[in-house]
C-alpha positions in Angstrom: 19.6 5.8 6.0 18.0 4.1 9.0 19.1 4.2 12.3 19.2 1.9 15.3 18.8 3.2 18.8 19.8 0.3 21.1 22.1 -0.3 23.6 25.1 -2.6 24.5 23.8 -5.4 26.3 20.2 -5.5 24.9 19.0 -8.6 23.7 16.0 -6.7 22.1 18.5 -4.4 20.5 20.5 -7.8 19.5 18.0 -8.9 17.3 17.4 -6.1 15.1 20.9 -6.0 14.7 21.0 -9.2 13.3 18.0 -8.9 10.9 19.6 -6.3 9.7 22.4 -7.7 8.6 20.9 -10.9 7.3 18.9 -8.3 5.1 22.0 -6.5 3.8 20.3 -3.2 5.2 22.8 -0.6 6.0 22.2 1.4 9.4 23.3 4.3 11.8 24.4 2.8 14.9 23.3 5.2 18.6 24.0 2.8 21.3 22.8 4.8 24.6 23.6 3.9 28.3 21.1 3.0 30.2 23.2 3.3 33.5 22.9 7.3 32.4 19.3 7.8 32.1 19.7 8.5 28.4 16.2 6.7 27.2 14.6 9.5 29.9 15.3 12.4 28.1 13.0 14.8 26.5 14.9 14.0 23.3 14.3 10.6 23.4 10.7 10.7 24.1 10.3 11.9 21.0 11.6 9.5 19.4 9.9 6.8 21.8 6.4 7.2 23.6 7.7 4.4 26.6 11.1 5.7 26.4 13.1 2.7 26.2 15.4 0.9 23.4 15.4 0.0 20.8 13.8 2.1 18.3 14.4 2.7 14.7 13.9 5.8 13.1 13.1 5.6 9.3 14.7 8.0 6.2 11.5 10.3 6.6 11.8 10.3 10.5 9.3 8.5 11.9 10.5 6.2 14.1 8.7 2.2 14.9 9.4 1.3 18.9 9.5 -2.6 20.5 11.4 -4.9 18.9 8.3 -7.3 17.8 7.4 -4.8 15.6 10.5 -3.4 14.0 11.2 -7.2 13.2 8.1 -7.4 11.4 8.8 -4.0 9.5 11.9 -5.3 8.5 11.5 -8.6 7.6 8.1 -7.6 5.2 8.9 -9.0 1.7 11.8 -11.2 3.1 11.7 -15.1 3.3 11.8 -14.2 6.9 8.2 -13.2 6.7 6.0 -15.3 4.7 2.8 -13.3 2.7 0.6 -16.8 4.0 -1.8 -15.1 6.9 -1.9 -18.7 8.6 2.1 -18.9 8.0 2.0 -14.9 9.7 -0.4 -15.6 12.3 1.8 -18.9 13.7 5.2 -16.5 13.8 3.2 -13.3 15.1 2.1 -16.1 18.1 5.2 -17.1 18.9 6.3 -13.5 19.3 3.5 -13.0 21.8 4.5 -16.2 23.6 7.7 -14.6 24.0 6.3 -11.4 25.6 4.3 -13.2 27.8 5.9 -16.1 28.5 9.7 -15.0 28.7 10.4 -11.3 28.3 10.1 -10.9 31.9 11.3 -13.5 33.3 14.4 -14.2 31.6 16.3 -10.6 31.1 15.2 -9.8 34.5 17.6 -12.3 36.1 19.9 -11.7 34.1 20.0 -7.7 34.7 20.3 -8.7 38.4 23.3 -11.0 37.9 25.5 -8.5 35.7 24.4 -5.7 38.2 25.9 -7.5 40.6 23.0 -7.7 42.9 21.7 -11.3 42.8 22.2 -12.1 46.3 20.1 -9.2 47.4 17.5 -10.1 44.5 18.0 -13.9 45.4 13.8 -14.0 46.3 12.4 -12.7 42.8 15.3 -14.5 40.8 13.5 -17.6 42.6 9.8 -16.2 41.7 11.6 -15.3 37.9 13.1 -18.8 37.7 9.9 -20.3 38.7 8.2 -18.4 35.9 10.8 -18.8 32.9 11.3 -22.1 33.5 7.6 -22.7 32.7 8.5 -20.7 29.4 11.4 -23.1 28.5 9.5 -26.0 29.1 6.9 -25.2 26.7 9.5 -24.1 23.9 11.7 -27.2 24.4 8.3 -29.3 24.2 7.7 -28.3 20.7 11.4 -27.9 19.5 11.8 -31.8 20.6 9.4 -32.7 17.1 10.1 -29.4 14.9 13.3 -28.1 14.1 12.1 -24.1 13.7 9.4 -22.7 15.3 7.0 -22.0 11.9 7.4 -24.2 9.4 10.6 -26.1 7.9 12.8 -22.9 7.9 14.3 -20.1 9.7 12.1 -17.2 10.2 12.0 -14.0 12.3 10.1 -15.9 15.2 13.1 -17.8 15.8 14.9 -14.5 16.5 12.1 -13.3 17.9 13.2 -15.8 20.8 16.7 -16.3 20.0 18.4 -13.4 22.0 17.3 -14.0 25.7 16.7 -17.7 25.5 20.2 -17.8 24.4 21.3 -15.5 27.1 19.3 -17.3 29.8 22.7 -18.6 31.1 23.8 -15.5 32.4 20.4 -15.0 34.7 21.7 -18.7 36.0 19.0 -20.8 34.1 20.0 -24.2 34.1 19.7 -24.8 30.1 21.5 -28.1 30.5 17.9 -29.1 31.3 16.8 -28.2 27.7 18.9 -30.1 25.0 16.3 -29.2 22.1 16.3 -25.6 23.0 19.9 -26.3 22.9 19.7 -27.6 19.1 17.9 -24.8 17.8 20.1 -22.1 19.0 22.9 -23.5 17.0 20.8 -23.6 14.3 19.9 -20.1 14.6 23.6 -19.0 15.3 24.0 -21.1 11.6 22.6 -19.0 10.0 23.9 -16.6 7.2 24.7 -13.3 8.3 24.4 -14.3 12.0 26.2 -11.5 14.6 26.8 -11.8 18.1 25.7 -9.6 20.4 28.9 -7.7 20.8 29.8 -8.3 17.0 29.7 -5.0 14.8 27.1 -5.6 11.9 29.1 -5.4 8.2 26.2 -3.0 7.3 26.6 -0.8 10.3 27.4 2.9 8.7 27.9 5.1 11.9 
C-alpha cells in the first residue's frame, strides 16, 4: 500500500491528500510534527534527500519527494492528466508558476501568522505581500476569461495551486481583491471527492 508522509497544516501535504481520494487510491497516513524536528532525522533522510514533507513511499519502497511531482505520478493515466504533450506542458507550467511565483510567498506569511510571530515578522510579511500579490494578480488575470487553468476541465494544476491560494487568508492576503480567484476555488472545492485540509480521506488505511 502507499503511504503518505505529510503533516497537519501542510498545504503541499493537502493536495496529495486530495488526489488521492479523488482517485480512490487507498493510503497509509504518517503525519509528522514539524515543531519536533521529525523531517531531520536520519530516518527520514532516507526517505527524503531535502528532508521535508511530503513524500510518498511506493509498495516496493522507493519513495517520490515534492509535491509537483507525486501529483504528476499520481494523476498519470487519470483525466487529471491528459496524454496531449501540449495539454501536459500547459499544466506542468502552471505548476512552475506556482513554485516560482507563490510557494514562497504565500505559506511563508501564513507560517508567521499561526506561529504567532507576525508582529516581529511584520517587515518580510510586507516584502512577502509585495511578492504574492504580484502572483495573484497574474492568476486572477487569466481566471477572469477561463474557468480552469488548462483547458475546459478540472485538472491537477488546479490543485496544484488550490491549497495555498486558498489558504492565503490566513497569511492576511486581502483576497477580497481577487473575485475570479474567488470563483475558481469553489469550483475546485466542487469537485467530486474534494477533502479539506483537516478532513480524513475515505481511502486513508492507517
Amino acid at each position: 500500500m502507499l503511504k503518505l508522509y505529510d503533516s497537519r497544516f501542510s498545504g503541499n501535504s493537502w493536495k496529495i491528500r486530495i488526489l488521492l481520494n479523488q482517485l480512490r487510491k487507498p493510503f497509509e497516513r504518517h503525519t509528522l510534527d514539524l515543531e519536533l524536528g521529525e523531517t531531520k532525522t536520519d530516518e527520514f533522510y532516507k526517505l527524503n534527500r531535502f528532508s521535508r514533507i511530503p513524500v510518498l513511499q511506493l509498495e516496493d519502497g522507493r519513495t517520490i519527494v515534492e509535491s509537483a511531482a507525486i501529483l504528476l505520478y499520481l494523476a498519470e493515466g487519470s483525466p487529471l492528466l491528459p496524454a496531449d504533450p501540449y495539454v501536459r506542458s500547459q499544466i506542468v507550467g502552471w505548476m512552475f508558476f506556482e513554485q516560482g511565483d507563490l510557494q514562497r510567498s504565500i505559506p511563508l506569511a501564513r507560517v508567521y501568522h499561526i506561529r504567532g510571530v507576525a508582529d516581529k515578522m511584520s517587515q518580510q510579511i510586507e516584502r512577502l505581500h509585495a511578492d504574492g500579490y504580484m502572483g495573484l494578480e497574474k492568476l486572477d488575470r487569466w481566471l477572469a476569461k477561463n474557468d480552469w487553468l488548462v483547458g475546459d476541465g478540472y485538472t491537477v494544476a488546479d490543485l496544484a495551486l488550490f491549497p495555498y491560494v486558498s489558504l492565503a487568508h490566513e497569511g492576511k492576503f486581502e483576497m477580497r481583491r481577487f473575485p475570479h480567484i474567488n470563483l475558481w476555488l469553489d469550483r475546485v472545492r466542487s469537485q467530486p471527492g474534494f477533502l479539506g485540509i483537516f478532513d480524513q480521506s475515505s481511502y486513508h488505511a492507517a
